[in-house]
C-alpha positions in Angstrom: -3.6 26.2 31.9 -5.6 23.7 29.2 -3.8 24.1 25.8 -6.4 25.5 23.1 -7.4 24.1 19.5 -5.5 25.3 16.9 -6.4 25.4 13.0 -5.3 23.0 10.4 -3.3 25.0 7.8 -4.4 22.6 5.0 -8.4 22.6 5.6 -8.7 25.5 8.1 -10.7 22.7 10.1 -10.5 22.8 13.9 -8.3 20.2 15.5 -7.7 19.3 19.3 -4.7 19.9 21.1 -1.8 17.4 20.6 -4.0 15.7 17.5 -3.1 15.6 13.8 -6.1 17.0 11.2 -7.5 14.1 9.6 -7.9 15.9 6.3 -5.0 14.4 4.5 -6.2 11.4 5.5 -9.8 12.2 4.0 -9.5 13.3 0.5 -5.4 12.1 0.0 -5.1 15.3 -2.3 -6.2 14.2 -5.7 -4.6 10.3 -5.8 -8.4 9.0 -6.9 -6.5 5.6 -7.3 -6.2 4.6 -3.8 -9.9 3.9 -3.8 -9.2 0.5 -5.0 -7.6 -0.6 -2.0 -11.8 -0.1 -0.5 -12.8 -2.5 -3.1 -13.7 -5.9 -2.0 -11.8 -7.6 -4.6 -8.7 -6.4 -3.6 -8.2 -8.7 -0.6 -9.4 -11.9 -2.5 -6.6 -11.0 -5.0 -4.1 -10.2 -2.6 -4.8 -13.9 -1.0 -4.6 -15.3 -4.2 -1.4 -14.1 -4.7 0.0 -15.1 -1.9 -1.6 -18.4 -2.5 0.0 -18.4 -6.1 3.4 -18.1 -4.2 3.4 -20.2 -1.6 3.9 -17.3 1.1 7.4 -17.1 -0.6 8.9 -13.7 -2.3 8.0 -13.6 -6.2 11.8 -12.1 -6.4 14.2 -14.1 -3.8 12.5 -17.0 -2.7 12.3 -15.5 0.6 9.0 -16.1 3.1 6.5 -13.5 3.6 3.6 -15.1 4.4 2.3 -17.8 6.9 -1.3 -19.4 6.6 -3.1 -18.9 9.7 -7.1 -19.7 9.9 -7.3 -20.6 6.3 -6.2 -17.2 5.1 -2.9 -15.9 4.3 -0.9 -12.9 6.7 1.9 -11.1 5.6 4.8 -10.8 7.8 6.4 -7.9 8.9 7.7 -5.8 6.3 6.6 -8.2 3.3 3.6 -6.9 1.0 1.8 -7.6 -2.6 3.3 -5.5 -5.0 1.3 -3.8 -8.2 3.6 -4.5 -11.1 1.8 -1.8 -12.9 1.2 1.0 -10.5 -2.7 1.6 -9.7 -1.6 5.4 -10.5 -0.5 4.5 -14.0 -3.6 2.7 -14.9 -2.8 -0.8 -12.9 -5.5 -3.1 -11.7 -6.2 -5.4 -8.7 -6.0 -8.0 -10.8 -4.1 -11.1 -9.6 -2.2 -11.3 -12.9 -0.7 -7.7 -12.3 0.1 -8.4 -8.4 3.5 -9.8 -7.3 3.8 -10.6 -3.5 7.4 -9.2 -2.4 9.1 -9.1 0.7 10.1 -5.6 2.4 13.8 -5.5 0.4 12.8 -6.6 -2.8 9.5 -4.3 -2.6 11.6 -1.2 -1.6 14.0 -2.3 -4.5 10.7 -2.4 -7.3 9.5 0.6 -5.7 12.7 3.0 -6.1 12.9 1.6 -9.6 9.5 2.8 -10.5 10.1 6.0 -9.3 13.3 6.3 -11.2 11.3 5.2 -13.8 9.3 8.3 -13.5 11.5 10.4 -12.7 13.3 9.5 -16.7 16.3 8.2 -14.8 17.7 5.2 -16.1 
């Protein structure tokens, strides 16, 4: 017996059996901000930050990115970090970019959203 399509609860759009709607994926519910990841100077800043560290984290030292090709690649785990979230009003400019690995970026992150929570 084939399984049928079911409805998305969210978007009431049609979705395949065993598949995940795509409409969270599509409109992200009112976060307008993460359309600056699409912008094309986001990865030129990201590489210069990297660049700007020496593939090392801006917190412990630690690596977190190798040059490969003539362009920088994160390892596992390790990311750039926006010191003042894109939500709050944060750019993707180098200057507010710090490139952290997978610890220390979990630590910033918690502490922002104690932050916003009022939590001290």
């Amino acid at each position: 017996m084939a399984k049928t399509w079911r409805f998305c609860r969210r978007c009431g759009g049609r979705v395949p059996p065993g598949a995940r709607c795509g409409c969270s994926r599509r409109d992200r519910g009112g976060e307008p901000w993460r359309s600056a990841y699409r912008d094309p100077a986001w990865p030129r800043a990201r590489q210069a930050v990297l660049g700007r560290q020496g593939g090392r984290c801006a917190a412990c030292g630690a690596a977190i990115a190798v040059m490969r090709g003539g362009s920088w690649s994160t390892l596992p785990g390790a990311g750039v970090h926006h010191v003042v979230p894109l939500r709050s009003g944060g750019t993707n400019d180098p200057a507010n970019l710090a490139g952290l690995c997978g610890r220390c970026h979990a630590r910033a992150d918690a502490e922002l959203r104690r932050r916003d929570l009022g939590r001290p």
